[in-house]
C-alpha positions in Angstrom: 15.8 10.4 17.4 12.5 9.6 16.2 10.5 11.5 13.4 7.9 13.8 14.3 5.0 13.5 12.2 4.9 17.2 11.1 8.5 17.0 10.2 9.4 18.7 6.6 10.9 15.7 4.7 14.5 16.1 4.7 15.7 14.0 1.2 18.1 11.8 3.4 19.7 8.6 2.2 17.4 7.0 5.1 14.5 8.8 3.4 15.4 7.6 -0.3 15.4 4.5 1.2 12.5 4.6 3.2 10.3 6.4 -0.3 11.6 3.7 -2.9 11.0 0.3 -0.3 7.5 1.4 0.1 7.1 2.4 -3.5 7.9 -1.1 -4.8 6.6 -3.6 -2.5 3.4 -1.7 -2.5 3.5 -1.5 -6.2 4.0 -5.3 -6.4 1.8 -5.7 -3.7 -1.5 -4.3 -5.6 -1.0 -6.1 -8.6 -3.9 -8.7 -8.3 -5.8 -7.0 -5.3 -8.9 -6.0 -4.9 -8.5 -2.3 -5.4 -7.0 -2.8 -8.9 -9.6 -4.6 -9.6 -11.4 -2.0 -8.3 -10.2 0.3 -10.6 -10.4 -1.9 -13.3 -14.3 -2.3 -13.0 -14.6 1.8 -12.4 -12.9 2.2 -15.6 -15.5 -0.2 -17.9 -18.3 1.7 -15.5 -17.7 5.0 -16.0 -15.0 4.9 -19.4 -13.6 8.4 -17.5 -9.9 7.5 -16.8 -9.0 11.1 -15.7 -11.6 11.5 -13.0 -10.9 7.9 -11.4 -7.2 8.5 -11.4 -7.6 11.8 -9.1 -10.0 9.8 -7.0 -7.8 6.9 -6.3 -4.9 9.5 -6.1 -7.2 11.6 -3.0 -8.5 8.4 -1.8 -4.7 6.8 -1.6 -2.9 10.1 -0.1 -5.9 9.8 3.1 -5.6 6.1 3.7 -2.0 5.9 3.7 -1.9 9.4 5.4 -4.0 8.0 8.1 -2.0 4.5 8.2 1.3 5.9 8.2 0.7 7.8 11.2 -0.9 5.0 13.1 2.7 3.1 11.9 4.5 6.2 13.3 2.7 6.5 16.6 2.9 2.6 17.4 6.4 3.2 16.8 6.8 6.0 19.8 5.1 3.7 22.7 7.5 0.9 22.0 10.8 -0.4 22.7 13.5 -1.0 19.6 12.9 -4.6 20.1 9.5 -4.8 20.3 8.9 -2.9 17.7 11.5 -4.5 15.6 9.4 -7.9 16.5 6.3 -6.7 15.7 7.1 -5.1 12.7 9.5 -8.7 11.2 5.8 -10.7 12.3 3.6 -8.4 10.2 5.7 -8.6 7.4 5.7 -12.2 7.1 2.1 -12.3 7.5 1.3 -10.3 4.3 4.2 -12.1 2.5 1.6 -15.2 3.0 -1.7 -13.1 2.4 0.0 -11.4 -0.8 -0.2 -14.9 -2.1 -3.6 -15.5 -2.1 -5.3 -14.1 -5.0 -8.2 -11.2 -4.1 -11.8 -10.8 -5.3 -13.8 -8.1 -5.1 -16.9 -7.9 -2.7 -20.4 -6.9 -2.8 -19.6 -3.9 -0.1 -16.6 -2.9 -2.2 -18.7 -1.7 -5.0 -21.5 -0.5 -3.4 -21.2 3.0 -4.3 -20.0 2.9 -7.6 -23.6 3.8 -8.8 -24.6 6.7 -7.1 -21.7 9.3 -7.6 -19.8 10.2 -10.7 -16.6 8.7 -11.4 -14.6 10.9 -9.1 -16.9 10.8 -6.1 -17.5 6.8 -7.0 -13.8 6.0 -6.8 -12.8 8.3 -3.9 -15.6 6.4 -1.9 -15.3 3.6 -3.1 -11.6 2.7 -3.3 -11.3 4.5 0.5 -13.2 2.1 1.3 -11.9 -1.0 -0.1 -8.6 -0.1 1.0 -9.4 -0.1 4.8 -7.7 -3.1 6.4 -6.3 -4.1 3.2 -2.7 -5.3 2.8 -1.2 -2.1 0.7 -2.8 -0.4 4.1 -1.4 -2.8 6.6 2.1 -3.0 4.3 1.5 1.4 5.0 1.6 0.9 8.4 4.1 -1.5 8.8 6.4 0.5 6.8 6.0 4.0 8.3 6.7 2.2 12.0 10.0 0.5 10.4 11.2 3.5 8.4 9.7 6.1 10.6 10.0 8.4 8.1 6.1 9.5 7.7 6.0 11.7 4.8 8.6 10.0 2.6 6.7 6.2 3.6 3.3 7.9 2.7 4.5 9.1 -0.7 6.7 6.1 -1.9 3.2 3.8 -1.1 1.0 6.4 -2.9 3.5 6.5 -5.7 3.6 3.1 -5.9 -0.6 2.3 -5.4 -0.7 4.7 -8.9 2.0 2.8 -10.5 -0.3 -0.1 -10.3 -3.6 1.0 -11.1 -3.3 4.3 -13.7 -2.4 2.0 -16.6 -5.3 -0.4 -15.9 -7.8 2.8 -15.6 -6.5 3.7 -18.6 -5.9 0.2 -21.1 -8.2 -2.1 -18.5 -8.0 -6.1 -19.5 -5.7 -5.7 -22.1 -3.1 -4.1 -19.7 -4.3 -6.8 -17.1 -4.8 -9.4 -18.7 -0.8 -9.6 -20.0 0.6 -9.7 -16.6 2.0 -12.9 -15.0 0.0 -12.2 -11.9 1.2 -15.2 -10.1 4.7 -14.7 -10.4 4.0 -11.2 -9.3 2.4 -12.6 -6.2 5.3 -14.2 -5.4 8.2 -11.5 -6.0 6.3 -10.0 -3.8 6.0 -12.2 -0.8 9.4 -12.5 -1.3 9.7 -9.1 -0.9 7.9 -8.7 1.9 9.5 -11.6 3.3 13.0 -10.7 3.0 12.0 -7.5 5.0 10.5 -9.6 7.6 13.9 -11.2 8.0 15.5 -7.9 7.6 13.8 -6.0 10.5 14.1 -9.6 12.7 17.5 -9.1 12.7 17.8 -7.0 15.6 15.8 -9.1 17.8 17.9 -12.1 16.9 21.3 -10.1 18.0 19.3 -9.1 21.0 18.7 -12.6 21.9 
């Protein structure tokens, strides 16, 4: 029986499992991309760490909200194994993209100046984070799991695991981390769940 998206979130051992997946491989997943970079250069802008953590919390809870529920609904039109196909495919394609190391673009910082630090990084991380791979890794997640609430929490758990302590020690906290090897724990990651949710369709074959 599927989940219903409005669903109280029962603490299941499908739904610890479904919260702390998502809250690792999207924690490993940011290090490096372009919205921790992102809050990296909000935090040398605006020297406010308290105001751009709420706004990347806000910003965060909507996207993933938003792309959890697209994961969710995908999830009711299809069959097990199409779904199952689908779902093993995208996760091998961000296991390659985690690889390749982000940089931030003009559009991504475009607002930074024209709000204070809450408004900036609400807008501004939103923004950045729309077709980005924490959001895809959200949607791919909540349609594997298909539990909404606990998917949307473990990757909003995990986006602020990654990005509160640069907001609040910036370079010197990202600067010390071995951001390559993090890359590739977590292609791995996503990789073994690729292989993980291709196992159905390979018994089905």
């Amino acid at each position: 029986m599927r989940v219903s998206l409005v669903s109280l979130p029962a603490l299941s051992g499908s739904s610890v499992e479904a919260f702390t997946v998502s809250t690792g491989i999207v924690a490993l997943a940011e290090i490096g991309d372009k919205t921790q970079l992102l809050a990296l250069l909000l935090a040398a802008r605006f020297r406010r760490p308290w105001p751009i953590v709420w706004g990347i919390l806000v910003a965060t809870v909507v996207n993933h909200a938003l792309a959890g529920a697209l994961g969710q609904i995908v999830s009711l039109y299809l069959s097990d194994i199409v779904l199952h196909a689908i779902v093993a495919v995208s996760f091998i394609i961000v296991a390659g993209w985690t690889l390749i190391p982000d940089k931030l673009e003009e559009g991504d910082t475009a607002p930074i100046g024209r709000y204070g630090a809450f408004m900036a990084t609400l807008v501004a991380f939103f923004l950045a984070e729309m077709g980005d791979k924490t959001q895809i890794a959200t949607v791919v997640l909540a349609a594997q799991f298909e539990q909404y609430v606990w998917v949307v929490l473990g990757t909003t758990v995990g986006m602020m695991l990654a990005n509160v302590p640069v907001v609040f020690m910036g370079n010197a906290a990202a600067g010390r981390l071995p951001l390559d090897i993090i890359r590739r724990v977590a292609a791995i990651a996503f990789l073994l769940m690729g292989l993980y949710a291709a196992w159905p369709v390979w018994l089905a074959l």
